[in-house]
C-alpha positions in Angstrom: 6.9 21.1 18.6 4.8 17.8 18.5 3.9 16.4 15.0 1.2 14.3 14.3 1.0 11.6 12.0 -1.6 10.3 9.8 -2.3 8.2 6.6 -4.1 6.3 4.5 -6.0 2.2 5.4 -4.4 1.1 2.0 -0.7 1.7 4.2 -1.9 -1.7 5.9 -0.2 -1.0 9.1 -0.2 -3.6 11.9 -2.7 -2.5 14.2 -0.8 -2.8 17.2 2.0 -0.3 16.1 -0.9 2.1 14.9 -1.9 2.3 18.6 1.7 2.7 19.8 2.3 5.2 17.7 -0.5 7.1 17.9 -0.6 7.1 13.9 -4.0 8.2 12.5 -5.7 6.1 9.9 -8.4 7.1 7.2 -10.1 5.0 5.5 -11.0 4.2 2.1 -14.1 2.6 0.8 -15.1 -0.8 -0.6 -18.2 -0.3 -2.5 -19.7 -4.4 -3.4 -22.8 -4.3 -5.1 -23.8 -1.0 -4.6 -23.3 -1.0 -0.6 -20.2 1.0 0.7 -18.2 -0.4 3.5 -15.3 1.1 5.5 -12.2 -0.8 4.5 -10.4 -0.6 8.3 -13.6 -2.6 9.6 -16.8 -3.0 7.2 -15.1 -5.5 4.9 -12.0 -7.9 4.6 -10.3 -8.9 1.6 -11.4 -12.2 1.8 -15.1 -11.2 1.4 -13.9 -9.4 -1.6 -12.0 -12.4 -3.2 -15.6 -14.0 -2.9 -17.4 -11.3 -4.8 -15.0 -11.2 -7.6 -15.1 -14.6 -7.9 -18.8 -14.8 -7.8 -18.9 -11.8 -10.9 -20.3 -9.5 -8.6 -19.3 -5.6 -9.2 -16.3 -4.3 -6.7 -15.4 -0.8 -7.2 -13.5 1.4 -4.8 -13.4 5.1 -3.8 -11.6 7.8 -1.6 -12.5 8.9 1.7 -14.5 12.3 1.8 -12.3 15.3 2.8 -14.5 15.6 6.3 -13.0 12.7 7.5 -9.1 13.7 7.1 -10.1 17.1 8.5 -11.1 15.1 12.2 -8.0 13.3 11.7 -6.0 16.4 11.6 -8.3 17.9 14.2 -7.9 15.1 16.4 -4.2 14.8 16.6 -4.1 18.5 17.0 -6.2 18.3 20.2 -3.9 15.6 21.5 -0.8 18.1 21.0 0.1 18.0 17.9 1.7 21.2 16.8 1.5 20.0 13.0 0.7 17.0 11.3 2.5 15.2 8.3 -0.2 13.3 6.1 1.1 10.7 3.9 -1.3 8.5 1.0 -1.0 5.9 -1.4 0.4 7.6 -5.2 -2.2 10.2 -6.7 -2.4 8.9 -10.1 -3.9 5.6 -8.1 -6.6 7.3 -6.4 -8.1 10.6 -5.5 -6.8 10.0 -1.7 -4.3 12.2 -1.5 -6.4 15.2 -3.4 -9.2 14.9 -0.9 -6.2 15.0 1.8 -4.7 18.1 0.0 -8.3 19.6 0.1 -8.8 19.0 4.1 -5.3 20.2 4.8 -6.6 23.5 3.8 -9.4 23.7 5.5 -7.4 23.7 9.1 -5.8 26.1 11.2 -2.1 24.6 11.9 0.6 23.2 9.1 -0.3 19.8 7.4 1.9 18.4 4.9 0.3 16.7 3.0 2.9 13.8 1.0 1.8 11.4 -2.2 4.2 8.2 -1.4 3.6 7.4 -5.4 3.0 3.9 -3.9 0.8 2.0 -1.9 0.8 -0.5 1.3 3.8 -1.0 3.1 6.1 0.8 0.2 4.2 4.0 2.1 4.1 2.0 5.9 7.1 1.6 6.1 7.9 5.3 5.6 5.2 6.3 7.8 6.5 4.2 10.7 10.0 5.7 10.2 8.1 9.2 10.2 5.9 8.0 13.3 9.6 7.1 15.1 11.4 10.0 14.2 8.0 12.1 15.5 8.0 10.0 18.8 11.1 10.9 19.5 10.6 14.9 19.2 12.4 15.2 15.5 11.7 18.9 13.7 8.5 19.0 11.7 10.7 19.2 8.5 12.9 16.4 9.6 10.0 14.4 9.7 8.7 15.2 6.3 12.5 14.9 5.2 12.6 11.2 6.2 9.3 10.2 4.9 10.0 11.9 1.3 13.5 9.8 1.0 12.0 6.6 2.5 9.0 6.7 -0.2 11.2 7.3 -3.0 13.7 4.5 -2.2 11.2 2.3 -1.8 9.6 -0.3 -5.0 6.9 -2.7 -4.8 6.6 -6.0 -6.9 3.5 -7.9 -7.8 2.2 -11.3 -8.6 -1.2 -11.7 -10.4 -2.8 -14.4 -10.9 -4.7 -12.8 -13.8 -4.9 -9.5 -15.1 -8.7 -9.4 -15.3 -9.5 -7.4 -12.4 -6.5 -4.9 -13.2 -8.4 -4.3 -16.2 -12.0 -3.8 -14.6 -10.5 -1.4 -12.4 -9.0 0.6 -15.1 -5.4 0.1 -13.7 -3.6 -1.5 -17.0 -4.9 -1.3 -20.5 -6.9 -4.3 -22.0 -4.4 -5.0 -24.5 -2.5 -6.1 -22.0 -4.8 -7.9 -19.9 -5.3 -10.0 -23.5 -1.9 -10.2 -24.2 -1.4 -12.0 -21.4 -4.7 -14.4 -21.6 -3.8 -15.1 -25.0 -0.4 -16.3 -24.2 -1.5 -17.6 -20.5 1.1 -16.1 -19.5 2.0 -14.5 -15.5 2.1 -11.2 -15.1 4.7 -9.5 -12.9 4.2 -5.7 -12.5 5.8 -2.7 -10.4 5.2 0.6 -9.9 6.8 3.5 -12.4 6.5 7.0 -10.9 3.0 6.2 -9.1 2.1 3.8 -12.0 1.5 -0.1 -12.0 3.1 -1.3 -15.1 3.8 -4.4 -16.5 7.0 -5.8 -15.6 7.4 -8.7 -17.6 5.4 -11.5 -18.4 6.5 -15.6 -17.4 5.2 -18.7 -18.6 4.5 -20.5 -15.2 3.3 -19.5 -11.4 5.9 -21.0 -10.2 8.3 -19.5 -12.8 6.9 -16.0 -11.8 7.0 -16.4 -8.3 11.1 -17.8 -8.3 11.4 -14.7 -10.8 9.4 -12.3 -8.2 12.5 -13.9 -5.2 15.3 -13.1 -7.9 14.0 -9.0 -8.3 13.4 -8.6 -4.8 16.9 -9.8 -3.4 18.5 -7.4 -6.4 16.3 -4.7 -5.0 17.3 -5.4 -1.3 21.4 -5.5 -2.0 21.5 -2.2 0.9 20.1 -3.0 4.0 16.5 -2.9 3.9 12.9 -3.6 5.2 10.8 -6.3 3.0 7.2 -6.9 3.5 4.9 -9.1 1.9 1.0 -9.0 1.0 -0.8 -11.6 -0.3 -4.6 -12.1 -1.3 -5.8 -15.6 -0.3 -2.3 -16.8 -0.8 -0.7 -17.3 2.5 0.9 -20.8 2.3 2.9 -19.1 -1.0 3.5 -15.9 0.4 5.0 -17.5 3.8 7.3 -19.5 1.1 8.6 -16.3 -0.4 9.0 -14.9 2.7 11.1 -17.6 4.0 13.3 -17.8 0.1 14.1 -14.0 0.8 15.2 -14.3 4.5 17.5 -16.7 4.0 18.9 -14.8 0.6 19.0 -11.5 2.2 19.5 -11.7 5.9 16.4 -10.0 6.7 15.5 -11.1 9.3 11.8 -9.8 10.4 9.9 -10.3 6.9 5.9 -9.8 7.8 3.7 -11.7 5.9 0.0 -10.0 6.1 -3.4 -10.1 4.2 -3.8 -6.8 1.8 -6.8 -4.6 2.3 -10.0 -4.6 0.2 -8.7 -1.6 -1.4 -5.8 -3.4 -3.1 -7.7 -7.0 -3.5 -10.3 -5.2 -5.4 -7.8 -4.2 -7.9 -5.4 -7.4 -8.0 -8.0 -10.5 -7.5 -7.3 -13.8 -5.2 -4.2 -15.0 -5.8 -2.1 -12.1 -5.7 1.5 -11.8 -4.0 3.0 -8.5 -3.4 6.3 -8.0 -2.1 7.6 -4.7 -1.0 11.5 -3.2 -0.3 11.9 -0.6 1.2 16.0 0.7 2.1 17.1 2.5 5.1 18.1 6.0 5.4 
């Protein structure tokens, strides 16, 4: 039995282990000024820090149902018996509901899995998934791995302002003035598919040593770390650099979030994501 994996853009996968894994990838969308764009390859996150900034309106949306039923169709002609479809957390976006809604429209088992996260907090399950599959695991083992990768996982957040979590609907806008008010840093996480606020610090730089100080509690067991950034490489390469040499992690990737995400956090942003092995 062959099982086929797929997921959503917002898992921000490096490209090259997509192709070498075979892992299928459905987009969301990016919809600036009324025009929607493909988030794998119609618009970058950088082209959406420049909108936000400029007060235009950035919204985003979940991919149609058509296109996760040729995902699951396409792997299936390739030889996959089944397929195990995982997507960022449901009370996030409507992703995994039009995922649920394909799965059912299909012939052969799809397992359809909400992470209850997004980016690499899901990637780095669905690469473990992807390796397990490669290497001929049981449909169930598969599923198995990605449930109890997803759940140890956490994700921690840097914003630069809470303004565009409030647009977006993604924190209340008491707490988006709370913070202005005080000019205070937001650091939030993510709570049973959630963002919340984590706390609040007085400084950048306070927040980001405070952001190194979570993450190496979080990665005590051996562990993957990631980090995402939006416009904020020179800062997220110093974090990444703090938390090798705190953690012994090696291999820390440092990479641009999507669209999806930027929409939602603004420039600025740092995310850092642990996720333990299992």
């Amino acid at each position: 039995m062959s099982v086929g994996i797929v997921t959503d853009s917002t898992a921000y996968l490096p490209k090259a282990l997509v192709a070498q894994l075979a892992i299928e990838v459905v987009p969301l969308q990016v919809i600036s000024n009324g025009t929607a764009f493909n988030e794998v390859d119609g618009i970058t996150v950088e082209q959406v820090a420049t909108a936000l900034r400029a007060g235009k309106s950035v919204t985003t949306s979940r991919p149609n149902p058509d296109l996760f039923v040729a995902a699951y169709e396409n792997l299936h002609a390739n030889g996959a018996d089944s397929i195990v479809s995982v997507h960022l957390s449901s009370e996030l976006s409507g992703t995994y509901e039009s995922a649920v809604l394909a799965s059912r429209r299909v012939d052969f088992p799809v397992d359809v899995i909400d992470s209850r996260g997004i980016a690499m907090m899901m990637g780095f399950a669905v690469l473990a998934g992807a390796r397990l599959a490669a290497n001929g695991a049981a449909h169930a083992d598969v599923v198995s791995l990605i449930n109890r990768k997803c759940s140890g996982a956490s994700i921690t957040f840097y914003v630069d302002t809470l303004e565009f979590l409030e647009r977006g609907g993604r924190i209340n806008a008491i707490q988006a003035r709370m913070g202005k008010a005080m000019d205070l840093k937001p650091l939030l996480h993510m709570i049973n598919g959630k963002v919340e606020q984590r706390e609040l610090v007085r400084t950048s730089e306070k927040a980001l040593a405070q952001m190194v100080e979570i993450v190496c509690a979080a990665a005590r067991i051996k562990s993957e770390i990631a980090v995402h950034h939006v416009e904020a490489q020179a800062a997220a390469e110093a974090i990444a650099t703090q938390l090798m040499m705190r953690t012994g992690v090696t291999n820390i990737e440092v990479s641009p979030a999507g669209a999806v995400v930027g929409t939602h956090v603004g420039p600025g942003s740092i995310a850092v994501v642990v996720s333990p092995q299992v």
